[in-house]
C-alpha positions as CSV (number, residue, x, y, z in Angstrom):
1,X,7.0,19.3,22.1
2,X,6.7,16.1,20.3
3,X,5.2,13.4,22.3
4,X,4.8,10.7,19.3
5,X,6.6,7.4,20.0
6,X,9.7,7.7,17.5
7,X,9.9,5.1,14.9
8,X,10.7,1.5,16.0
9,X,14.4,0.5,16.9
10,X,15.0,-2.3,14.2
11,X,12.9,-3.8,11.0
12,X,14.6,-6.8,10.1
13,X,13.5,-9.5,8.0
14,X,13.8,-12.7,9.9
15,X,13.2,-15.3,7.0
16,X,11.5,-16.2,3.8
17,X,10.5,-19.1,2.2
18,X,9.0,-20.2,-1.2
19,X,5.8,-22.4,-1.2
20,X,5.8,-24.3,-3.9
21,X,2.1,-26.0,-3.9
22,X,-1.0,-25.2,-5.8
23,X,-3.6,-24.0,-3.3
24,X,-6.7,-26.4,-2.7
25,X,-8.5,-23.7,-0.6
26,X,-7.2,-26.6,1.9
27,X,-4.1,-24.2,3.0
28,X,-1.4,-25.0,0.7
29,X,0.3,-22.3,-1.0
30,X,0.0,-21.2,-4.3
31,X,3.0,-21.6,-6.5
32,X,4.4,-18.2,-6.8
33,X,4.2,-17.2,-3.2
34,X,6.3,-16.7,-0.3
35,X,6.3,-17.0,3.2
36,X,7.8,-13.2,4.8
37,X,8.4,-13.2,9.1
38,X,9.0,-9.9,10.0
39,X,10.6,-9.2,13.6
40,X,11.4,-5.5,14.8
41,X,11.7,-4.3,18.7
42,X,9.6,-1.8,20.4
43,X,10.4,1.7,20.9
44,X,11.6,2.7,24.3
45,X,12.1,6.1,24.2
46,X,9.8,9.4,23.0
47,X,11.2,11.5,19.5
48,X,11.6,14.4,22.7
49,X,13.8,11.8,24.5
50,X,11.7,10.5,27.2
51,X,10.7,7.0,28.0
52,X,8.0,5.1,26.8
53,X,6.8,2.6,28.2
54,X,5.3,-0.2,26.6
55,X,1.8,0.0,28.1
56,X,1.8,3.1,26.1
57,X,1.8,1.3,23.0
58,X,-1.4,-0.3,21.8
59,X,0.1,-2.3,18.3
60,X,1.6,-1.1,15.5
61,X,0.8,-0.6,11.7
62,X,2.7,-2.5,8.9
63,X,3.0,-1.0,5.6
64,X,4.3,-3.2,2.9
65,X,3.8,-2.5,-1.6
66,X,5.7,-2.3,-4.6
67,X,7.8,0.1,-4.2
68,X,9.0,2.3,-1.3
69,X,7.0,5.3,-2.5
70,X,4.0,2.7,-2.9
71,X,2.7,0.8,0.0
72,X,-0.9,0.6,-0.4
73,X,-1.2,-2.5,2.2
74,X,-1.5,-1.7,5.8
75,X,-1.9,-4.5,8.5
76,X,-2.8,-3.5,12.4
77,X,-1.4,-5.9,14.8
78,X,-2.6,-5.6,18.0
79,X,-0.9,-6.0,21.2
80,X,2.3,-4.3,22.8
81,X,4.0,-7.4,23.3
82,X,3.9,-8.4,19.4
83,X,7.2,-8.2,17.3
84,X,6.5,-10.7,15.0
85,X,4.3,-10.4,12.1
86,X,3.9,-13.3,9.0
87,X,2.7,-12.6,5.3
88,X,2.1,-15.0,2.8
89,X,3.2,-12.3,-0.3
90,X,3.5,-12.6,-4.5
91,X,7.1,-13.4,-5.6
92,X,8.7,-10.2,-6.4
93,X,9.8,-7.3,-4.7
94,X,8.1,-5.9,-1.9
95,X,8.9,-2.9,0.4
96,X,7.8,-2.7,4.1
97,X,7.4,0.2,6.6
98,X,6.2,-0.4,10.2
99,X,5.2,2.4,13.1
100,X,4.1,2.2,16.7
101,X,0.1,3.0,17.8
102,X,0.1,5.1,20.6
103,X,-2.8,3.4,23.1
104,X,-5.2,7.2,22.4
105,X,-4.3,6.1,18.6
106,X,-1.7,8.4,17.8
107,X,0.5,6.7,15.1
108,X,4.8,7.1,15.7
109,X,6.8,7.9,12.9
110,X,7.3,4.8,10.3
111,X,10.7,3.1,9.8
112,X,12.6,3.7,6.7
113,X,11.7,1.2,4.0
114,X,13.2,-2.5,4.1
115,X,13.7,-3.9,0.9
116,X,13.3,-7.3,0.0
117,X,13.1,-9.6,-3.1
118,X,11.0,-12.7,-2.9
């Protein structure tokens, strides 16, 4: 049987916003940036069917790169009750992928890549 938490219900990009400041190193944004919040909801049942609950769930793992084939960043994010995650990213394209952490540190299945151009 397979006990991993199945991939999250929903990815969906919230908002996104351009900075348009040169950073200072006193928090401004660098021109060429943008602000992504990501939002998604926690899993609530097993790929076998069965509920999970969410003390089962320890965080989850954001992938996010280039291209959908290409995600080379990963960010944990700790904590069951978090669905919202923010990234300051380069203008462009970026593709993200996000998965459950199981609370013995077994990873769920990842979400199907979200497009999104910045």
């Amino acid at each position: 049987m397979d006990w991993r938490i199945p991939r999250i219900a929903a990815l969906v990009l919230l908002a996104s916003s351009l900075g348009g400041c040169i950073g200072d190193g006193g928090g401004e944004s660098a021109v060429g940036t943008a602000t992504v919040t990501l939002t998604w909801v926690a899993p609530t049942h097993r790929a076998d069917g069965s509920a999970v609950a969410l003390s089962d769930i320890s965080g989850y793992r954001l992938y996010y790169g280039p291209t959908p084939d290409h995600l080379p960043h990963v960010v944990e994010i700790e904590g069951q009750d978090t669905t919202t995650y923010e990234l300051e990213l380069p203008v462009g394209s970026v593709y993200f992928r996000i998965s459950a952490m199981e609370s013995d540190g077994t990873e769920g299945m990842k979400t199907e890549a979200l497009a999104h151009r910045l």
